[in-house]
C-alpha positions as CSV (number, residue, x, y, z in Angstrom):
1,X,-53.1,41.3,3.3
2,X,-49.8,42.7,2.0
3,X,-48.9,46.6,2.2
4,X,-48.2,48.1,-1.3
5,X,-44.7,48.9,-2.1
6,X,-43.7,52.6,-2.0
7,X,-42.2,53.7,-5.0
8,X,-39.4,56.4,-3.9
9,X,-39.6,59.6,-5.3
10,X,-36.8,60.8,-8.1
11,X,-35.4,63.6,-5.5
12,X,-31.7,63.7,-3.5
13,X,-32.7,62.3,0.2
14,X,-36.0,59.7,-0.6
15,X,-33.9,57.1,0.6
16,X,-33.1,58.8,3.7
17,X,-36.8,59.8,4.2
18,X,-38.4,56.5,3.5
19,X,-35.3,55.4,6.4
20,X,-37.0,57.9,8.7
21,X,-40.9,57.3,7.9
22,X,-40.1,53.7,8.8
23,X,-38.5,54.8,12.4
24,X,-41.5,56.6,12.8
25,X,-44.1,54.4,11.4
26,X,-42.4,51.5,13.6
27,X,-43.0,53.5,16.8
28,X,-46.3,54.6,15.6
29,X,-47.1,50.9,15.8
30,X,-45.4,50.3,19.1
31,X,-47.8,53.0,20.5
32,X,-50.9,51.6,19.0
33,X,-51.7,54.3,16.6
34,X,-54.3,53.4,13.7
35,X,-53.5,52.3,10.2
36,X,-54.7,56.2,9.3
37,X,-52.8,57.5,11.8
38,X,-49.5,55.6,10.5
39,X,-50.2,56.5,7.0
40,X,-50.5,60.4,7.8
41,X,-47.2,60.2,9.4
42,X,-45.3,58.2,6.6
43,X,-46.8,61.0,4.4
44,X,-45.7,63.8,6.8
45,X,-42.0,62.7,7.2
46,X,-41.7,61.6,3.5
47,X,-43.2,65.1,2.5
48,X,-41.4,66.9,5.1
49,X,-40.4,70.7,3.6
50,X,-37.4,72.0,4.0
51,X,-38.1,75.3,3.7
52,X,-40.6,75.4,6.2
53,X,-39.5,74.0,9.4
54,X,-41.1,74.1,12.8
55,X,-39.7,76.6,14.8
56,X,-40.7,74.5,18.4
57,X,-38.0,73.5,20.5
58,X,-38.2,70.0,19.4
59,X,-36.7,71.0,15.9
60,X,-34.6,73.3,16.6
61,X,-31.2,71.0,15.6
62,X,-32.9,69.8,13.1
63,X,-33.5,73.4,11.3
64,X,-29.5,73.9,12.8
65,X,-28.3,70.7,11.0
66,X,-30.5,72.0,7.6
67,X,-29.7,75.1,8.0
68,X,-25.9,74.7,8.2
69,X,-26.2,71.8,5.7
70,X,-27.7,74.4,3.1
71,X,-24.9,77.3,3.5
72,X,-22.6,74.1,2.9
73,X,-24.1,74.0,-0.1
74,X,-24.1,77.5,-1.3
75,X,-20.8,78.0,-0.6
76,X,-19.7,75.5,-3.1
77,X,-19.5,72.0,-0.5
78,X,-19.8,68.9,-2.1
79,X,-23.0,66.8,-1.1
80,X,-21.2,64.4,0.8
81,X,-19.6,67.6,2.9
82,X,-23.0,69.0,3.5
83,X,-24.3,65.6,4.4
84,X,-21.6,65.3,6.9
85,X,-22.1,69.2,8.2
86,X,-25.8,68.0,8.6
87,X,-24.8,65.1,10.7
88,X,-22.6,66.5,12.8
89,X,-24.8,70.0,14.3
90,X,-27.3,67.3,14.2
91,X,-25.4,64.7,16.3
92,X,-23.5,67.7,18.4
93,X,-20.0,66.2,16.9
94,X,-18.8,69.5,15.7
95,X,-15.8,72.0,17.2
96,X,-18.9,74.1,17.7
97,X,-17.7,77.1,15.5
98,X,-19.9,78.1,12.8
99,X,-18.7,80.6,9.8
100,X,-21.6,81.8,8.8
């Protein structure tokens, strides 16, 4: 039996979630988790909101990267600047100075 395809949503980062659901769904599968189990977290990652993040230590540079990703933003950044704001908090490659 063949999966239906996934039609991406029109929105800025659906590529970069479906990238991520798959991670997850692929180590869902390596842990034995059921097909509903697999499906609730390709729906939780591709729904993930923004606005609300967890506040757990887990996420916490995760909402950093956002967080800093988003003043980017408002402070007139290009996309591709925010992008590569986002990466680096979230990859700990910055100078480590923040302006905000």
């Amino acid at each position: 039996m063949t999966h239906p395809k996934y039609e991406l949503p029109k929105t800025p980062h659906a590529e970069y979630r479906y990238k991520m659901a798959m991670k997850h769904v692929e180590a869902a599968k390596a842990a034995g988790k059921s097909s509903e189990e697999i499906h609730e977290i390709f729906n939780k990652v591709m729904n993930y909101d923004l606005d609300n993040l967890p506040t757990d230590e887990a996420h916490k540079k995760y909402a950093s990267a956002v967080k800093h990703a988003k003043l980017a933003l408002a402070d007139g950044k290009s996309s591709e600047e925010a992008h590569e704001i986002f990466r680096k908090v979230l990859e700990s490659t910055g100078d480590g100075h923040c302006h905000k």
